[in-house]
N, C-alpha and C positions, 0 to 999 in steps of 0.2 A: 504494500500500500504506500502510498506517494504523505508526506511530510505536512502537516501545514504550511510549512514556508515554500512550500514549493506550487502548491494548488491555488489554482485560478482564480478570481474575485468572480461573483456572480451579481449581477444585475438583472432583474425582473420587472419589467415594468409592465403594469397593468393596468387595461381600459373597462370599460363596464358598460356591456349592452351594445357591443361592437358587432352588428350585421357584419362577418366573414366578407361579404362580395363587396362592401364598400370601402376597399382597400385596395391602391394601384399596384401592388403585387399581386394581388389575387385576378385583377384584372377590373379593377374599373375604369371609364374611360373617362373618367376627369375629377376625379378624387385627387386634392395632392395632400398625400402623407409621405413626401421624401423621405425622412428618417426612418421611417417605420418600413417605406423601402431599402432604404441602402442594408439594413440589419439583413432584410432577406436577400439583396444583392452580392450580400457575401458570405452566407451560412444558407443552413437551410428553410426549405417552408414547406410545411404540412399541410399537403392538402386536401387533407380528409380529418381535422382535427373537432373532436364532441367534446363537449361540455357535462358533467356529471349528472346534472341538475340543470332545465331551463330556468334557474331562478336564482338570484342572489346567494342569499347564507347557504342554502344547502351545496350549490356547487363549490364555494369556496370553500367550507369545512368540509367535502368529499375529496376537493382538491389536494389541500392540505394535510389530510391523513391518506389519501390513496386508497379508501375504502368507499364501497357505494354509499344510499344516501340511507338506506335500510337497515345498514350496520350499525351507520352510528346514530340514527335515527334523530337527526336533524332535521326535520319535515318540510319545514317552511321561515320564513322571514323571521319569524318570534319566535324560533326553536333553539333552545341551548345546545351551545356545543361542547360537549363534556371535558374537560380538561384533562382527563384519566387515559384518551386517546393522543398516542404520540402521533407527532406530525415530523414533515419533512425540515423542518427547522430546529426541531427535535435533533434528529441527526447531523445538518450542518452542523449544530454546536457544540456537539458532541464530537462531530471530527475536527475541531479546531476554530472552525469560523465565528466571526463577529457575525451576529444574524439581527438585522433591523427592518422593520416594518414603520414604513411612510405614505400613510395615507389608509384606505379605505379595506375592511376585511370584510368586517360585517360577521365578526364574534358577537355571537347573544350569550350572556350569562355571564360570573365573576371571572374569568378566564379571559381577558385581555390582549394576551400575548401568544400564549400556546405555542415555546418553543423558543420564539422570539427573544432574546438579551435585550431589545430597547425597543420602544415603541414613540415616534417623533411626532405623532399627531393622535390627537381623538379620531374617533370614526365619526363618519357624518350619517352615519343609521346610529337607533337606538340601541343598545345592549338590552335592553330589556324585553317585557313581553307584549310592549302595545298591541302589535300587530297580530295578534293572536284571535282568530276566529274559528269559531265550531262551524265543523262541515258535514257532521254524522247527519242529522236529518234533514239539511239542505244544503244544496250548494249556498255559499256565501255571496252575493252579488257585490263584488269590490265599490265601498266609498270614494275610492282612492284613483286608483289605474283603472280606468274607463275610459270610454270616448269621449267626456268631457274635457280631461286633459288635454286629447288631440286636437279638439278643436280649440284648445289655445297657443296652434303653432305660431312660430315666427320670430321675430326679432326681440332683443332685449337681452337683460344681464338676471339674472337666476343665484340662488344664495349658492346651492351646488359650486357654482364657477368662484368663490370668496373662497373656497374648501381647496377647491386644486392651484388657488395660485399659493395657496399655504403649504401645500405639497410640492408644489414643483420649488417653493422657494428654501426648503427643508433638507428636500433631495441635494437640490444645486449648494447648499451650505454644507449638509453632511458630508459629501463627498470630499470636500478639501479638507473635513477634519479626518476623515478613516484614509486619507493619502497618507497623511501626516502619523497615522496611529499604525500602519503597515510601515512604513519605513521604522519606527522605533518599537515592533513586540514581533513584527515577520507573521501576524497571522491576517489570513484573507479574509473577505468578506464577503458575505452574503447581503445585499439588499433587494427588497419589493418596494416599488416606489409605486401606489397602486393611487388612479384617478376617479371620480366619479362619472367623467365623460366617458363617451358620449350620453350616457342616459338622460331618459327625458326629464325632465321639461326639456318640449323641442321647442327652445329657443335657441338666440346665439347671437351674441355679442355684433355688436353694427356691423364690426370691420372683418370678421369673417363671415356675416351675411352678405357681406356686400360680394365676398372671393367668389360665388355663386349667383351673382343677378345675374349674367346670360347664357345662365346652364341649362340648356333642353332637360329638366329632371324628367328621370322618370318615371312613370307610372307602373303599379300593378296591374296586370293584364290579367283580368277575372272573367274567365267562358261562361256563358248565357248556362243558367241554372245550376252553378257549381253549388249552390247550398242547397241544392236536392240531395244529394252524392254523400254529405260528409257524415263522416263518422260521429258516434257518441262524444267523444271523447272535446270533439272539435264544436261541436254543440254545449256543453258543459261550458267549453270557455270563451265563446261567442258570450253567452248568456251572463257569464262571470265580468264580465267588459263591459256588456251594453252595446256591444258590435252585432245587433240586429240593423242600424242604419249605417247606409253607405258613405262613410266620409268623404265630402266631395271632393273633387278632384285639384279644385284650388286648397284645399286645405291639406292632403296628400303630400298635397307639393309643397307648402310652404315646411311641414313636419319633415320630411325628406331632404330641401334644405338645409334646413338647421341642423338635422343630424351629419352630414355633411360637414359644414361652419364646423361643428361642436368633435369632430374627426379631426379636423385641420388644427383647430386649436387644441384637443389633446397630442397631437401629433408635434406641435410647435413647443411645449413642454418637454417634450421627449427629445428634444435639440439642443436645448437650454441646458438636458442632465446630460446627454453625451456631449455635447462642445466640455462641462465640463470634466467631466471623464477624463479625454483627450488634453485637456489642458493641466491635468492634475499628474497625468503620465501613466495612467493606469491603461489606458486604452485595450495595449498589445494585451494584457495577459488577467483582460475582464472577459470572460463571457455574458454576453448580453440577450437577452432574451424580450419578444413580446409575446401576450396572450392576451382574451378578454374571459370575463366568466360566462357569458352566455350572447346572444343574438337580440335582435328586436325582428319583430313579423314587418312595423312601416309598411301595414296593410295588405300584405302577399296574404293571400285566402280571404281576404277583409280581416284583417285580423291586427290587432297593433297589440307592444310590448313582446313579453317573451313568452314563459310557459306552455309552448307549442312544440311537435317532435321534429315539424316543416325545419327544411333546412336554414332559413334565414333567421329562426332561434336557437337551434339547437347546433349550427356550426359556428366554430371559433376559427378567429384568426391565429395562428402560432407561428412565429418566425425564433430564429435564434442563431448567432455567430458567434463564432470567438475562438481560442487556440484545441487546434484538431478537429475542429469540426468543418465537415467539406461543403462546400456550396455545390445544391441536388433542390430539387423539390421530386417529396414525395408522396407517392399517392395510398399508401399502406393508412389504413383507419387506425386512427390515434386516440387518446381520449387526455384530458387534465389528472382523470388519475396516474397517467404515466408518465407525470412532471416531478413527481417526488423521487421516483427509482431513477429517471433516466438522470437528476442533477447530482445525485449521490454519485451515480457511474462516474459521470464525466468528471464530480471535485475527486474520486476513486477513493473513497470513502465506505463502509457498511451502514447502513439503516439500523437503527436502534433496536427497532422492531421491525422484523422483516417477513410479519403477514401482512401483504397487501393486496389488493385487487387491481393494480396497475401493471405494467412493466418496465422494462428497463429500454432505456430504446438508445443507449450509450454508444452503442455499437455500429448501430446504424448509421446515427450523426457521423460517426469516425469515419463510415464507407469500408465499417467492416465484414456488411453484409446486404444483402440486395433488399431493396422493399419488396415486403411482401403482402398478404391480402389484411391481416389487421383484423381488431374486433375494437368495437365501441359502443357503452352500454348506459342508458340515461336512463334516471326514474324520477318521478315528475308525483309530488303528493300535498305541494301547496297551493298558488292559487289558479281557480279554474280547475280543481279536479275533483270531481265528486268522490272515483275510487282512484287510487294510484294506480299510474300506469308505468311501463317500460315501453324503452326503444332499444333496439337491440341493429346497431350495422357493423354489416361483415360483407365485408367487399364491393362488388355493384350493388348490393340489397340492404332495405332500408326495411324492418317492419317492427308495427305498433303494436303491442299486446296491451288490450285493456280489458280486466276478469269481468268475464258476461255479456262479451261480444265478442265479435268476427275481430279478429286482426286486418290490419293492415301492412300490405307487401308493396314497397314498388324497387322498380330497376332504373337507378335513378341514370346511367349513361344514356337511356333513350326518355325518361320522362323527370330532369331536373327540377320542374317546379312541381312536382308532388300530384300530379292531377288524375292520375289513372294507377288505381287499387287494383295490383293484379294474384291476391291472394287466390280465388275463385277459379283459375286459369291453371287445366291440368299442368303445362308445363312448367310449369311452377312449386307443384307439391309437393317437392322434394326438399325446395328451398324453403319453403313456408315450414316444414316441418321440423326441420334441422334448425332453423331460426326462433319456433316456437318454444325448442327444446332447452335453449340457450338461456331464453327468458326467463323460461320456471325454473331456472337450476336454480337452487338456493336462494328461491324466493318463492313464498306464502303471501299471495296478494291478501288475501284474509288477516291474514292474522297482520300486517304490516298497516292495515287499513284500520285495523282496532287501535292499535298501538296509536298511531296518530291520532285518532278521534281523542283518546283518552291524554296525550298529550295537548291538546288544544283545550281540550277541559279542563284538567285540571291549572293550566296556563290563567285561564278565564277565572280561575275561583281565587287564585292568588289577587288577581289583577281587583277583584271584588274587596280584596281582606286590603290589599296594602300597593296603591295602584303606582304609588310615586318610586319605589324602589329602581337604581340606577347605575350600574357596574362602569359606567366609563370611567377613564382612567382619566385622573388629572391633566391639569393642559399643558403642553411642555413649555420647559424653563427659557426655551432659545426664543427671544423676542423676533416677532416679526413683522417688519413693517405695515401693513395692510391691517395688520391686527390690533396694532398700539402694544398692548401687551402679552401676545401668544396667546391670548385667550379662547374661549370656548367659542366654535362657529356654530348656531343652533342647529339641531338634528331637523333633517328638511322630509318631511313623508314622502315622500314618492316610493 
């Protein structure tokens, strides 16, 4: 095993509710996220990478332990994430690294850090259990993320955006002290510099509205009677939104915009931490990495936010560079849970605990082995779901198992926007079966479905006896300008 003083510094920077295709490495035709291209211009880019969870806290605590979301049963936005579960920062610190978290996780419960040796900011979600609703006898129809939101797309500055210049300003300060703290103890460093961008509020600041006034955006392209067609699962969270009416198409667009703008400006943060990177001398022998925790729909199916299996929520972006790793884009199915084993490999480190449900994908970065077909496995039990569902892809094939319905199969090289279910199609039932089989392994939709119910209740009954209780962590010491005195940015609902 390789030295601390010898292993790589890691860089993680992460976006939030980052649509995969709205990224000019993945291929869009007027997105500009330079830096977030150049990282995949010179390492690799996955491009078949899921998300654990369509949803906030469950993906990032799935992420962070490398276990599904039923293990640790983190269910939804107000579900604690047990501090008794090691995570992948766990391990960095354990093999030597400084491990600091800058900016946004979206820990619920006293456990603040998980892993983490320093923590530079609050989060801008609650730690607690506000958000916490009973779905046993009815779906919950969201107060919150509805189409009310949507239709206040467009221009403006949003309290969210006060949170990430505090992060990007944190980020860009820490780095010149941990230059400084590597040159006098030799050990490397771990950081996540994580943003609340893109997420909605789709707004965005004048001057990256403006980067988009003469962009042809474009539209969702929805076939005449497609919500005859949809599934259970996709009715649930129609109905969970308030996405029975069609958001018009000027308002489409101006949301589309702004997520856009609100891309370029996380993107323009992301410049500011690697200019100073490179200017601190760390560059050569940092690995750098982007990812987001989950997608936004921005209407694909009529459908906006995330909690959908459709690939525009449930695919992420993943790029990453840095010393041994070869520049490839790969098509092998990836998932977040295979971000904790594969950074272990690469710092050549052991995992503290080494059951996980991810892999190790170290190898492949190095171009020690060919891409191969991959498996990537999502389960979905907070908002918009009546019962918990899985997604289960494994190579061309994408399908939905929701318990007490038809699955859904598609093949997504000839049908990429999800529009034709070809479970039903004998040639197929080979794949559908092999795919179904995947999904029940070690999973009890029942019994995972109690579990949650009964976690949301009893969440509800605390919230009844003593509603004010509140785990976040002090505000840091490093004053920052914007702020007057580092102080608390309020916790914004969305």
């Amino acid at each position: 095993m390789s030295t601390p003083q010898s292993r790589p510094n890691i860089l993680f920077l992460m976006g939030d509710e980052h649509p995969v295709f709205l990224t000019g490495c993945y291929g869009h035709r007027s997105v500009k996220t330079p830096h977030i291209d150049s990282i995949a211009a010179r390492g690799t880019v996955f491009d078949a990478a899921y998300c654990p969870s369509p949803i906030c806290a469950p993906s990032r605590a799935a992420m962070m332990a490398g276990r599904h979301v039923h293990v640790l049963e983190t269910w939804d936005n107000a579900s604690p994430f047990r501090s008794d579960w090691p995570t992948f920062a766990h391990s960095l610190t354990a093999g030597g690294y400084r491990t600091i978290l800058c900016g946004k996780m979206h820990f619920v419960g006293p456990d603040q850090h998980h892993g983490f040796e320093e923590r530079w900011t609050q989060d801008i979600y609650p730690a607690t259990f506000d958000w916490s609703r009973s779905n046993r006898e009815e779906l919950v129809v969201n107060p919150g993320q509805n189409i009310d939101r949507v239709m206040e797309a467009g221009m403006g500055w949003t309290n969210d955006m006060d949170y990430d210049e505090e992060v990007a300003f944190r980020a860009e300060h820490g780095l010149r002290r941990l230059a400084r703290r590597r040159k006098e103890d030799g050990r490397p460093f771990f950081m996540c510099a994580s943003f609340t961008g893109p997420h909605y509020p789709f707004r965005a600041p004048e001057d990256y509205w403006n980067l988009y006034q003469n962009e042809d955006i474009d539209l969702p392209d929805l076939p005449e009677g497609y919500r005859e067609r949809e599934h259970q699962w996709v009715k649930w969270l129609r109905r969970h939104g308030r996405f029975e009416d069609h958001v018009p198409d000027e308002i489409c667009r101006a949301a589309r915009r702004a997520t856009l703008a609100r891309i370029t400006m996380l993107d323009d943060y992301f410049g500011r931490i690697l200019r100073q990177l490179r200017e601190s001398g760390l560059e050569e022998n940092t690995i750098v990495l982007y990812a987001a925790d989950h997608g936004d729909m921005l209407g694909e199916h009529g459908l906006w936010f995330k909690n959908a299996a459709y690939e525009w929520s449930s695919r992420v972006p993943w790029v990453i560079a840095g010393p041994g790793i070869v520049r490839q884009r790969v098509s092998e199915v990836t998932s977040l849970l295979d971000l904790g084993p594969t950074l272990c490999g690469l710092a050549g480190i052991d995992p503290v605990y080494p059951v996980t449900d991810g892999r190790d994908l170290s190898g492949l970065l190095r171009g020690e082995r060919p891409s191969g077909e991959g498996l990537a496995i999502m389960e979905n039990y907070g908002e918009g779901a009546k019962r918990g569902w899985r997604m289960v892809r494994r190579g061309d094939f994408k399908l939905v198992y929701v318990p007490g319905h038809e699955p859904e199969l598609y093949h997504l090289p000839t049908d990429p926007d999800e529009w034709h279910n070809v479970a039903h199609q004998p040639e197929y039932a080979q794949v559908r079966k092999e795919l179904e089989a995947i999904a029940l392994k070690d999973w009890d939709p029942d019994r995972c479905d109690e579990l949650r119910y009964q976690s949301e209740e009893r969440r509800i009954a605390i919230l009844k006896a003593n509603p004010k209780v509140d785990w976040q962590i002090p505000s840091s010491p490093v004053p920052h300008p914007l702020m007057g005195d580092g102080g608390k940015i309020d916790n914004v609902d969305v």
